[in-house]
N, C-alpha and C positions, 0 to 999 in steps of 0.2 A: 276666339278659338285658341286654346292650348296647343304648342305640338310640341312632342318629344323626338329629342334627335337620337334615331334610330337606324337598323340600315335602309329605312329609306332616304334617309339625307345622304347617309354615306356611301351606299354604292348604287342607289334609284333600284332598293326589293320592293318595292311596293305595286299596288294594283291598281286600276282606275276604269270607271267606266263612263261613258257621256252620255246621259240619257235627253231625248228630248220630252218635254212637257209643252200639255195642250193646253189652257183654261185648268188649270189644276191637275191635269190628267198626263201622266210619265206612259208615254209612247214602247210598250213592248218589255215595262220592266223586267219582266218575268225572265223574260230572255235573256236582259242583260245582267242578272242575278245570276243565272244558271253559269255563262262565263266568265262572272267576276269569279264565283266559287272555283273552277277548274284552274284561274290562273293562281287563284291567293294556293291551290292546293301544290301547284308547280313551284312555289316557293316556299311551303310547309308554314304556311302563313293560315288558322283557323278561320272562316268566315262569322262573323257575331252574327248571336241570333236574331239581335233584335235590327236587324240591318233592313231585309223586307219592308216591315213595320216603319221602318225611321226615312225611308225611301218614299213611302206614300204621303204618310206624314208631312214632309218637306216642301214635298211637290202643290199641296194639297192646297197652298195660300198663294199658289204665283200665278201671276196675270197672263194673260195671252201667250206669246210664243217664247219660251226661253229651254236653257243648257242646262241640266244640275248637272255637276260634276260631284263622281262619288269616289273617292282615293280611299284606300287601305293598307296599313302598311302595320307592324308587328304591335307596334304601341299607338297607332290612330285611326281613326275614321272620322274623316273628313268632310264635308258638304258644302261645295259652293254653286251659286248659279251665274247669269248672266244671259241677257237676251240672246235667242238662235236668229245670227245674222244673215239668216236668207231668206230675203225676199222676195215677192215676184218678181221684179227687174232681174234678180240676180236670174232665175231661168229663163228670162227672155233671150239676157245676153247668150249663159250658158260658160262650160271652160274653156279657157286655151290654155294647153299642157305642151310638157319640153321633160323630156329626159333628165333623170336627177343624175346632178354630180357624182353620187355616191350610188355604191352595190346592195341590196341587200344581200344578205347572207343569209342564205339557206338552209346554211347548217346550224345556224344558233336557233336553239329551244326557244329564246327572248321574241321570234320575230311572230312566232304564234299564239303570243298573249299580249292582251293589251296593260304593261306593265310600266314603271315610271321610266326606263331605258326607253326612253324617246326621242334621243337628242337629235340623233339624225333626220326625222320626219322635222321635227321644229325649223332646223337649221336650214332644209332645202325650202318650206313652207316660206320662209323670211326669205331667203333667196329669189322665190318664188315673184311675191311682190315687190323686192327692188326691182325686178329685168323685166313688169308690166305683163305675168301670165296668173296661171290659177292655182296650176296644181304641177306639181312633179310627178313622173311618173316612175319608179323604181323596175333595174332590171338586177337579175340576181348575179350571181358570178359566173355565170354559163352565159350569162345575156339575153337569158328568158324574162318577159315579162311578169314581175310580180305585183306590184300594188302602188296608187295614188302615195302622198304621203299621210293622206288623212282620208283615203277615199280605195273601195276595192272597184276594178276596170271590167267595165261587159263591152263587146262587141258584135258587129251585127257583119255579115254576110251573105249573099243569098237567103235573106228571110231568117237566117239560123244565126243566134244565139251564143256567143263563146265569151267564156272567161276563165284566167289562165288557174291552174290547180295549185291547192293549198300546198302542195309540196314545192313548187316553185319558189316559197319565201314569200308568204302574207296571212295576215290574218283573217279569219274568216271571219265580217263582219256581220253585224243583227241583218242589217237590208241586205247581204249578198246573201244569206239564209235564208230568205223572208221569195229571193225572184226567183231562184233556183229550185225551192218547192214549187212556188207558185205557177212557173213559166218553164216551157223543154229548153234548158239549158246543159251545152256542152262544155265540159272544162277541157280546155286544149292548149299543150306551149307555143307560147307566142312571141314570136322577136321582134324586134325594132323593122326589120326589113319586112316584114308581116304586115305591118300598120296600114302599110298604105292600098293595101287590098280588100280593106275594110271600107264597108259603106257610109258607117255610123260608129258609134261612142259613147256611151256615158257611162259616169261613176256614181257610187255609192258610199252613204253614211248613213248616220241617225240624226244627223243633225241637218244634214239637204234633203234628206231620203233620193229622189234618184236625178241627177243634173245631169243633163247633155252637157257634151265636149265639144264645141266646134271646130278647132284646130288643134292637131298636135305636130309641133314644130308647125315648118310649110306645108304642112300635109291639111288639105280642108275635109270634113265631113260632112256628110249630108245633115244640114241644122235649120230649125230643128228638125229631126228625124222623127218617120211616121211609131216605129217601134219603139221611141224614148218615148213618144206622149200618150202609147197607146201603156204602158207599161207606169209611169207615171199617175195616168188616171188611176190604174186600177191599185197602184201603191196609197194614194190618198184613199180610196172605200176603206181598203183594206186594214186599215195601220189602228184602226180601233180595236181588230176583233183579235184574239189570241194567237199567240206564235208559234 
């Protein structure tokens, strides 16, 4: 692989997206095309056309459960993969989450595309497994709850459904679009002192699709919870058919 240094080496303009692949089959491409497009447009970065095409292609020889990772930046596009490291065990155990060191900012454009300005999610994600947890969970500058560092946050309440709003500082992931059509969900701000009012927990990607939290900080949840397995199940039917 050739790369040219460009501004993505030099100030992280570039765009990225992580798709999962099944037995050859990329999990929701279409979707994750749709906002690679809106981010590379945020940085007036063209999307190539044969990228679609080059996305199916890719996927199309690789065995069982793995990541392609797809980057775009002024002068490359990129393609790597690597096995998707969740296994069953891993949702037996489930996460335990802790407050990240860091804020997101809510006022920066950057926190609502998934773009190579990552450092922070990395940084706390490493953190994350020195001090023996999973996930960090980001609070904005108001101290509302915005986002995992690799994962968007649902919570449960009396039977109901909440996770915190895209204006809060996160991005809207393929699976937090995928439960919020799918399921009556509320977006509502949420704080740290909030947490512990809550019944249940879990987060989302494209790469877990949907992992209960069993602790965050001393606070325990209900794990696993009836509403992660019922939501769960129906995320596995579901992740074949169009988004």
């Amino acid at each position: 692989m050739n790369l040219y240094y460009d501004d993505a080496c030099q100030f992280g303009l570039a765009a990225f997206e992580t798709i999962a692949v099944e037995n050859g089959t990329p999990i929701w491409a279409d979707a994750h095309l749709r906002r690679l497009e809106k981010a590379l447009a945020f940085l007036q970065i063209p999307l190539p056309s044969q990228v679609k095409t080059a996305v199916y292609q890719y996927s199309r020889s690789l065995p069982g459960r793995q990541a392609v990772k797809l980057l775009i930046s002024s002068r490359n596009i990129c393609f790597t993969h690597r096995p998707n490291p969740y296994t069953e065990a891993a949702y037996t155990k489930g996460f335990a989450a802790q407050r990240a060191t860091m804020c997101r900012n809510e006022t920066s454009p950057f926190v609502f595309h998934k773009t190579a300005n990552y450092g922070d999610s990395i940084l706390e994600k490493r953190r994350a497994r020195r001090q023996g947890f999973d996930e960090p969970f980001f609070f904005n500058t108001q101290g509302q709850l915005a986002e995992g560092a690799t994962t968007n946050i649902f919570l449960v309440k009396n039977d109901r459904l909440v996770t915190p709003p895209v204006p809060c500082g996160l991005l809207p992931g393929i699976v937090r679009t995928y439960v919020c059509r799918r399921f009556p969900v509320t977006e509502q701000v949420v704080t740290e002192q909030d947490l512990p009012t809550f019944t249940e927990c879990f987060v989302t990607n494209s790469l877990l699709g949907i992992m209960g939290v069993r602790t965050y900080g001393s606070h325990r949840f209900t794990f696993p919870g009836p509403y992660t397995r019922r939501l769960r199940a129906a995320y596995e039917k579901d992740k074949y058919s169009p988004l």
